[in-house]
N, C-alpha and C positions, 0 to 999 in steps of 0.2 A: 234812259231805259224805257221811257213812254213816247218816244218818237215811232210811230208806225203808219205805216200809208195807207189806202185801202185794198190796196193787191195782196200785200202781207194780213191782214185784220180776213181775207175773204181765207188766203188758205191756213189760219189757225182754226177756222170753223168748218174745214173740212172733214166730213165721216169720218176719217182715216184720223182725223185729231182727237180722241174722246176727249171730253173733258173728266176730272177728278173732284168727287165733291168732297164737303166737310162732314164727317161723320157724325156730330150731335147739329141739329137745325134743319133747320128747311124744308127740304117736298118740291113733291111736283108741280105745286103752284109759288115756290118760290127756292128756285134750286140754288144754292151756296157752291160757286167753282172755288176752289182751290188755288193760293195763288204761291210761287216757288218761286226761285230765282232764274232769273235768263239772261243771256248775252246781246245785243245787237249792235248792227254798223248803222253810223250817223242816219243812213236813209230809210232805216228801218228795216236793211235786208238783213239775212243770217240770222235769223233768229234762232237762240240754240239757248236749251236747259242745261245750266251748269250743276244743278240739283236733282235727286230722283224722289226728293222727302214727300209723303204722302199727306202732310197738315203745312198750313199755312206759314211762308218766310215772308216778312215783310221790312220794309222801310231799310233798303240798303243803303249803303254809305262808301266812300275808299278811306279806308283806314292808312296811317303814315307808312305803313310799312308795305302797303301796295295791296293788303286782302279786303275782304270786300265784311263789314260789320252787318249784321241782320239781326233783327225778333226773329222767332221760332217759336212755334207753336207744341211742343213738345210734350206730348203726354201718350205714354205709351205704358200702356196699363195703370196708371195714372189717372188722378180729381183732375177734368177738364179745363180749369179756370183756371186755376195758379198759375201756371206754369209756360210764361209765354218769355223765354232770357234771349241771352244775349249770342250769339255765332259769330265766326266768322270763317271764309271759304275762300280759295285762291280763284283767280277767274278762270283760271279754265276747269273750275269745279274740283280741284285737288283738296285735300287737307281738310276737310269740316272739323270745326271742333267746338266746342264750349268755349266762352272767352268769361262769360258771368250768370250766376243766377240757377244754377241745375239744381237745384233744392231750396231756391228763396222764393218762398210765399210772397212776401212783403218788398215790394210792390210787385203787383199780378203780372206786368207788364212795364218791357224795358223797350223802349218802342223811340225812335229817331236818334239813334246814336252817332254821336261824329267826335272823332278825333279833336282834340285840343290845341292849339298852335303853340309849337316851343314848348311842350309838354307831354308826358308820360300817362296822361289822365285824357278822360273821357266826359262828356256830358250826353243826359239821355231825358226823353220825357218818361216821370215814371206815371202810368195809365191805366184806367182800367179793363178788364176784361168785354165785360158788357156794355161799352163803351164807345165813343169818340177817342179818337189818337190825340188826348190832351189831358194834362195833369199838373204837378208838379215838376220842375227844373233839378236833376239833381246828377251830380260830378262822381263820379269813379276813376278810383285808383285803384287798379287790379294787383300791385306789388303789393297792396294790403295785404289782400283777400279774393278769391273768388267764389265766395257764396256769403250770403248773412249781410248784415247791417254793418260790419267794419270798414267796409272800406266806400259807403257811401257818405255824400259830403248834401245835407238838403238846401241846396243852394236858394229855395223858395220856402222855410219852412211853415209858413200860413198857407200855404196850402199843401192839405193832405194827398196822402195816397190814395188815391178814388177806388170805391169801392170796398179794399181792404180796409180802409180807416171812415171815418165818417166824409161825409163829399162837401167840399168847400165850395163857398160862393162864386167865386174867379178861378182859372184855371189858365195854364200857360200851352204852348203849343210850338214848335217848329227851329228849336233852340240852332242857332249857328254860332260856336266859339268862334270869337275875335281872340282872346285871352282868356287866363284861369279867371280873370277879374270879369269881363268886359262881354255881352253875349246882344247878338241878337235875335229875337224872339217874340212871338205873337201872345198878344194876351188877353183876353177879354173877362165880363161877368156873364159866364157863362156856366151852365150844369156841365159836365160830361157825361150824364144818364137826365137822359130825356124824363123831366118828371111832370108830364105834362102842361107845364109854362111856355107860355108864347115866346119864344126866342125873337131878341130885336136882329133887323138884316144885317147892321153893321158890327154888331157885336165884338169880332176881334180886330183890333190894328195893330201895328209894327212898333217895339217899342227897341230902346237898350237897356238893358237890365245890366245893372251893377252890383253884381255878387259883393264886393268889399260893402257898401252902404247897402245894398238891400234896396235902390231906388231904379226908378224906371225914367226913362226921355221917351214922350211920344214921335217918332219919326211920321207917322202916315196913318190915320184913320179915316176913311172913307166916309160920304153921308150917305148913303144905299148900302153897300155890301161889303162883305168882311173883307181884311185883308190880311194875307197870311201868307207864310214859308219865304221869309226873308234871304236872298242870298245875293253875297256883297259882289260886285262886278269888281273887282281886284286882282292883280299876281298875288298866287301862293306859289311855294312849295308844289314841286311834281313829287309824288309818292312815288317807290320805285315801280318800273313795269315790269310783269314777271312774264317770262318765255312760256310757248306754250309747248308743255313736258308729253302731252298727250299724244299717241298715237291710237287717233282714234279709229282709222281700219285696222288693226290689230288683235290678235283673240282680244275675244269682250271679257276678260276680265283682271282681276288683281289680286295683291297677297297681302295677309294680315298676319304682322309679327308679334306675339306677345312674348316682353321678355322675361315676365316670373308672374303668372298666375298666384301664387301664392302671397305676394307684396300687394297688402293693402288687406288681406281676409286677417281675422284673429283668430279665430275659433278652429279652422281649420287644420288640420296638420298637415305636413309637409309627406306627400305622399297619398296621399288620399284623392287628388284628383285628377283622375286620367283623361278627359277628355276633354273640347269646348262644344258646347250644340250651338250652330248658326240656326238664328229664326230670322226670316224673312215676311216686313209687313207689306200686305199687298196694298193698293191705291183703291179707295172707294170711288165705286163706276156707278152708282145713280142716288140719286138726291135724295132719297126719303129715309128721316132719321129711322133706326130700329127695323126695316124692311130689306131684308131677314131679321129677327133678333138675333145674335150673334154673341157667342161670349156670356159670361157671367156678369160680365159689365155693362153690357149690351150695346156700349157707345165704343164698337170694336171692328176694323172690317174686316176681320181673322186674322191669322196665325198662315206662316209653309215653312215647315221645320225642312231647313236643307238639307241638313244631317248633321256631321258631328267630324271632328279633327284630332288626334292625340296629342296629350301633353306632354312632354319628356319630364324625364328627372329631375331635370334642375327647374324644372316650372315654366321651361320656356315650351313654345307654341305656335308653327307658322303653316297657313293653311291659304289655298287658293279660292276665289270668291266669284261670282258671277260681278263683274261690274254693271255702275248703276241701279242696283238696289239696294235699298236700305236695312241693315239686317243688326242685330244685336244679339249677344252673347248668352250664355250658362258656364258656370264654373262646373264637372258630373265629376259625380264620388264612382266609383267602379261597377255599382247598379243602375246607372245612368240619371241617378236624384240629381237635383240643381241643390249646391250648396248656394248657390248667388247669382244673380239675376240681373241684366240692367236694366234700365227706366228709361233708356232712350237709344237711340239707333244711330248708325256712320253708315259710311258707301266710302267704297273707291273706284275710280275711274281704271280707264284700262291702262291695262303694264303700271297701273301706281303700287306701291308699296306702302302701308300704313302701319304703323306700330304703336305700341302701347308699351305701359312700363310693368302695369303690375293689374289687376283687379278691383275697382273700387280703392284705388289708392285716392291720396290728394294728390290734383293734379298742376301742382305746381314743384314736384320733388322732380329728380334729375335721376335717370337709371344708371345701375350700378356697371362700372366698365368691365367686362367676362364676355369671354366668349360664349355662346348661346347655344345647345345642342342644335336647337331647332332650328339656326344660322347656319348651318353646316354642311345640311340636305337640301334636296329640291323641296320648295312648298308640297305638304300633304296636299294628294285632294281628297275631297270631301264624302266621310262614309254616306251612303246616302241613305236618306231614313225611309221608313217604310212604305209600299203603299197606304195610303189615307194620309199622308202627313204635309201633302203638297199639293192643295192646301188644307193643313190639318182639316177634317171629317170624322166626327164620331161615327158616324154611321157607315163607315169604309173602315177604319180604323179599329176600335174598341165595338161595334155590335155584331162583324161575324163572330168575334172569341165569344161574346156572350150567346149567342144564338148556342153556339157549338157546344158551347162549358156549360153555364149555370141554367137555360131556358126551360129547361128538363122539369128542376122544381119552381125556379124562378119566374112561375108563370098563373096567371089567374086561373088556370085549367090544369094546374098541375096538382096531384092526390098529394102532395107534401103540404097540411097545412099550417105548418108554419114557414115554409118555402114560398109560398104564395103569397103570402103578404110585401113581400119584396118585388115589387114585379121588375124583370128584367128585359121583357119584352120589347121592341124597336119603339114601340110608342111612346115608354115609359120611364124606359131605363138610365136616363141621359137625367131626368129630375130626379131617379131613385137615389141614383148616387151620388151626385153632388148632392142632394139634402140628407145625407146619413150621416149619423153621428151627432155627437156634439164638444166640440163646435166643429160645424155642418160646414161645408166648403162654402153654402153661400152666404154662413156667417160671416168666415173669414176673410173673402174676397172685398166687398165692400170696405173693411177697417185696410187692409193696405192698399187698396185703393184711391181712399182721402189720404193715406198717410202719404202718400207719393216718393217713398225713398223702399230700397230692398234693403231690408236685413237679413243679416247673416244668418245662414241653415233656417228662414221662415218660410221657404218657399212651398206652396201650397200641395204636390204631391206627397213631398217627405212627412208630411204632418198631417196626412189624410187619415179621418177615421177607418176609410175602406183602406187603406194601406196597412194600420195596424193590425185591422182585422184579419188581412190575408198574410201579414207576416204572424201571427198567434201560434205557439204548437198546439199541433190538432192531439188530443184525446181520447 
């Protein structure tokens, strides 16, 4: 994937190519691109994005079963740091999913995953966020579990989880399964947070590391410069190769099946939610963190509510999608509230069909065999949401209704003095009312924001103090 010529490398930096930057870091004296997953041929022609994800995928792999294993950077309305797990994606960009880690703090960072030989299990560096791509050695077996510390195996347990746990003396790096037992991997005594120590040049060399003993064989250590990313010149195993299902001149888009919105909520009753709202995150187009501030969270590059799809009776739900963008969901109760929220985004490709089983279910159950209302019809298309919504705009969106409704008294120039202390003006009005109440929207936003997971009915509209207030009967 890093074979490129320089015909190719001249037109990836053509105008017509923007780059996407990272939304927390950097500037215009030191712009962060964005890096995602891509295709190419031996000679570095064809170069083609199998991904539309607007934050960083890194360190891919081919997994036995022929998809392609990735880090993801995933935090979408989400604490920045955590949250860096595991994917995997068919090559011709079909099928993304979670494979581990979509609520595991611990460790920050699941970063060079590869497949196991003769085995069901996985090994990974676990790393940290602020960091060097090195850490700990540690084995995954997903028939565990796919989140939480169950189904991790610390195959180095002297050294921690960097960052998340205290930061160990030596630290490992570039693991390649021989065996569950048997691994080869780079190791040095080395920080993975620069803490001001002169790092020696040769620092890592090639060892094998034996998970049964816990010992290491020196293969290769350098006297100048490190050596690192071990990989055996040997027959394996071909992973199977998968066809390519894409028609990609084709209408640009695809459909998303849910089969019971209701499977996986509790609190909810059955009946209660009539619609899905598609939100679409757009890709950050220049370097400079917080330039616009943007968001409550501020580390955000907006919001384009696409609109909205109906749910049938039975909970199921199938709706057509722009392909190539990455969009994520709302469960709406029949005022259009979000009883539930995701924390991370999918896409499909064109003519793909994508399904789900339930909403925030665990995503290791198996859907129920029925037939589907929503299997029965052509895909909805998509109500489309208002002007100002694309891309969400308060100031298109919610300041004409205020101008028109409240500005009257809602104004520093307005004879209501107690109307005036509220100002609703274009200037104003956007801090008026996110900090009314208590607790104040921008109290709220901040705790689910570190908390990084959506609960049920907490979503931030249904729970507005301006929401109560304008549902009160009036007197």
């Amino acid at each position: 994937l890093q074979v490129c010529d320089e015909s190719t490398k001249r037109s990836l930096s053509a105008p017509d190519r923007p780059n996407v930057y990272v939304r927390c870091g950097g500037g215009a004296s030191r712009p962060v691109a964005v890096y995602t997953l891509h295709t190419m041929n031996p000679d570095g022609s064809g170069l083609r994005a199998i991904s539309p994800f607007e934050e960083f995928e890194w360190t891919p792999s081919i997994n036995d079963d022929g998809t392609i294993l990735h880090a993801r950077w995933d935090y979408v309305d989400r604490h920045n740091n955590a949250y860096m797990s595991l994917w995997s994606i068919n090559p011709d960009g079909s099928n993304a999913r979670i494979v581990y880690g979509n609520y595991t703090r611990s460790p920050h960072c699941i970063f060079e995953a590869r497949a196991i030989p003769e085995s069901n299990k996985m090994v990974f560096t676990a790393s940290a966020h602020h960091a060097q791509t090195m850490g700990s050695l540690v084995m995954l077996d997903t028939s565990v579990d796919i989140d939480g510390p169950k189904p991790l195996t610390r195959l180095t347990p002297e050294v921690t989880f960097p960052e998340i746990e205290r930061t160990a003396p030596s630290q490992y790096a570039h693991p390649w399964p021989l065996s569950e037992r048997l691994y080869l991997t780079s190791w040095g005594v080395e920080s993975s947070v620069n803490q001001g120590r002169t790092r020696v040049p040769n620092g890592f060399g090639v060892y094998v590391f034996d998970a049964k003993l816990g010992t290491m064989e020196l293969i290769h250590r350098d006297a100048t410069i490190s050596t690192t990313c071990p990989i055996p010149i040997a027959t394996r195993k071909r992973p199977p190769i998968f066809p390519e299902n894409i028609n990609r001149n084709g209408p640009q888009q695809g459909t998303f099946l849910i089969s019971d919105i209701y499977r996986g909520l509790k609190t909810v009753k059955r009946g209660e939610i009539k619609a899905v709202r598609i939100i679409a995150v757009p890709p950050k187009c220049q370097p400079t963190m917080n330039s616009p501030s943007i968001g409550l969270t501020r580390e955000d590059p907006g919001k384009c509510i696409l609109g909205s799809a109906p749910v049938e009776a039975d909970g199921s739900a199938s709706f057509s999608v722009p392909s190539g963008v990455i969009v994520f969901f709302q469960a709406l109760d029949a005022r259009g509230m979000a009883g539930q929220t995701m924390r991370s985004t999918t896409h499909v490709q064109p003519g793909q069909t994508l399904s789900c089983i339930g909403c925030h279910e665990p995503r290791n159950q198996t859907p129920i065999s029925r037939q589907l209302l929503a299997a029965k019809r052509a895909p909805s298309k998509i109500t489309l949401a208002p002007s100002g919504s694309w891309p969400l705009r308060f100031d298109t969106l919610v300041q004409p209704l205020l101008d028109d409704k409240c500005v009257k008294c809602h104004s520093p120039k307005s004879d209501d003095a107690k109307g005036k202390k509220f100002d609703l003006t274009a200037a104003r009005s956007y801090a008026s009312l996110c900090g009314y109440g208590n607790p104040s929207i921008r109290q709220q936003v901040p705790v689910d924001y570190r908390r990084g997971t959506s609960i049920e009915g907490a979503c931030i509209a249904a729970n507005s103090a301006v929401m109560k207030l304008l549902d009160a009967p009036r007197g």
